[in-house]
N, C-alpha and C positions, 0 to 999 in steps of 0.2 A: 924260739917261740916269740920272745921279744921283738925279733929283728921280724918275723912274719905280720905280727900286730902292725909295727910300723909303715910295713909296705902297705899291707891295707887300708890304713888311713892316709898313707899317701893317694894309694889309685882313688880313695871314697871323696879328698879334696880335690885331688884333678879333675875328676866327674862333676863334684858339685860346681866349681868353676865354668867346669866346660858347658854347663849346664847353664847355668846366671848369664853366659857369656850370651850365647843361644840366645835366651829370653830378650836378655839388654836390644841385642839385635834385629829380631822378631817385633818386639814392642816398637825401637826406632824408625823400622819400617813402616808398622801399622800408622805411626802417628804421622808419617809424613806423607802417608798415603788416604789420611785422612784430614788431614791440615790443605793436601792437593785440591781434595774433593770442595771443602768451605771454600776455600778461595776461589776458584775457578764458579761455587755458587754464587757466592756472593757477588762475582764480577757479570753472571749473566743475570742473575736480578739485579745490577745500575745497569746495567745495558737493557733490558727490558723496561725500566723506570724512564730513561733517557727517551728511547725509542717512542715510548707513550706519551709524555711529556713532548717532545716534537710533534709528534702526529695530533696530540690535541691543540696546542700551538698554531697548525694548518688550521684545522678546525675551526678555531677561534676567528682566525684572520677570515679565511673564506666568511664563514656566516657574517663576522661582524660587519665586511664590505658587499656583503646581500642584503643584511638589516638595515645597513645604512643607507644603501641605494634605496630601497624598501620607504622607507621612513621618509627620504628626498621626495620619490616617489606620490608619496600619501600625502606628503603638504602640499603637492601642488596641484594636488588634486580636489583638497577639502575643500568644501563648500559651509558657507555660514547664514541661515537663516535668522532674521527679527521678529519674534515672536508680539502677539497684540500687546502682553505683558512687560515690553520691552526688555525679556530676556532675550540672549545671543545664544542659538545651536551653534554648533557648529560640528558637523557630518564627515567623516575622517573614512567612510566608509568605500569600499572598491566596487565599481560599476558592474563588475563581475559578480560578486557578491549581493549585491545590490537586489538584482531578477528575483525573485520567488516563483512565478509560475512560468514558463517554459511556452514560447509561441503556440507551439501544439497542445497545452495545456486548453484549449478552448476560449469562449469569453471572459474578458475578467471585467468584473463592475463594478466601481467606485460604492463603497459600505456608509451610507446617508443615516444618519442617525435620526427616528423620528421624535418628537419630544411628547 
């Protein structure tokens, strides 16, 4: 009877082992198959930061050599009027911009102020 006892808590330890061993393994798994996953996210979010980061970079340079042509552009364009008050305009404005009524707009007539 003794000797039966024994055996059983032999096979009941071999199980439990066999069992924890399992786990250890299963868990080792998951963790490196989740440790995979972070990684590999983490590298395509700086790869998508990177990517962004360049692409606005372009952005940057393109506009800022439009603005600046732009801007070239506009000074040498400006016109500066003397006012009776001897104050100085000066009209930075695009001759394109400039039109308000459109040739086919009909006549247009100088607005005479009477006093």
């Amino acid at each position: 009877m003794f000797a039966f006892i024994k055996a059983m808590l032999g096979v009941i330890a071999f199980i439990f082992f066999l069992v924890i061993l399992i786990l250890l393994l299963t868990w080792g798994y998951i963790y490196r198959t989740f440790r995979k996953i972070r990684v590999s996210t983490k590298r395509e979010s700086e790869r998508k930061a990177r990517q962004y980061r360049e692409e606005t970079g372009r952005q940057r340079q393109q506009y800022g050599a439009f603005y600046q042509k732009r801007r070239t552009q506009e000074a040498q364009t400006s016109q500066s009027y003397e006012t009776a008050t001897g104050e100085t305009i000066i009209d930075n404005r695009h001759q394109e911009r400039e039109k308000i009524f459109d040739d086919s707009d009909g006549e247009y007539v100088d607005f005479v102020e009477e006093s």
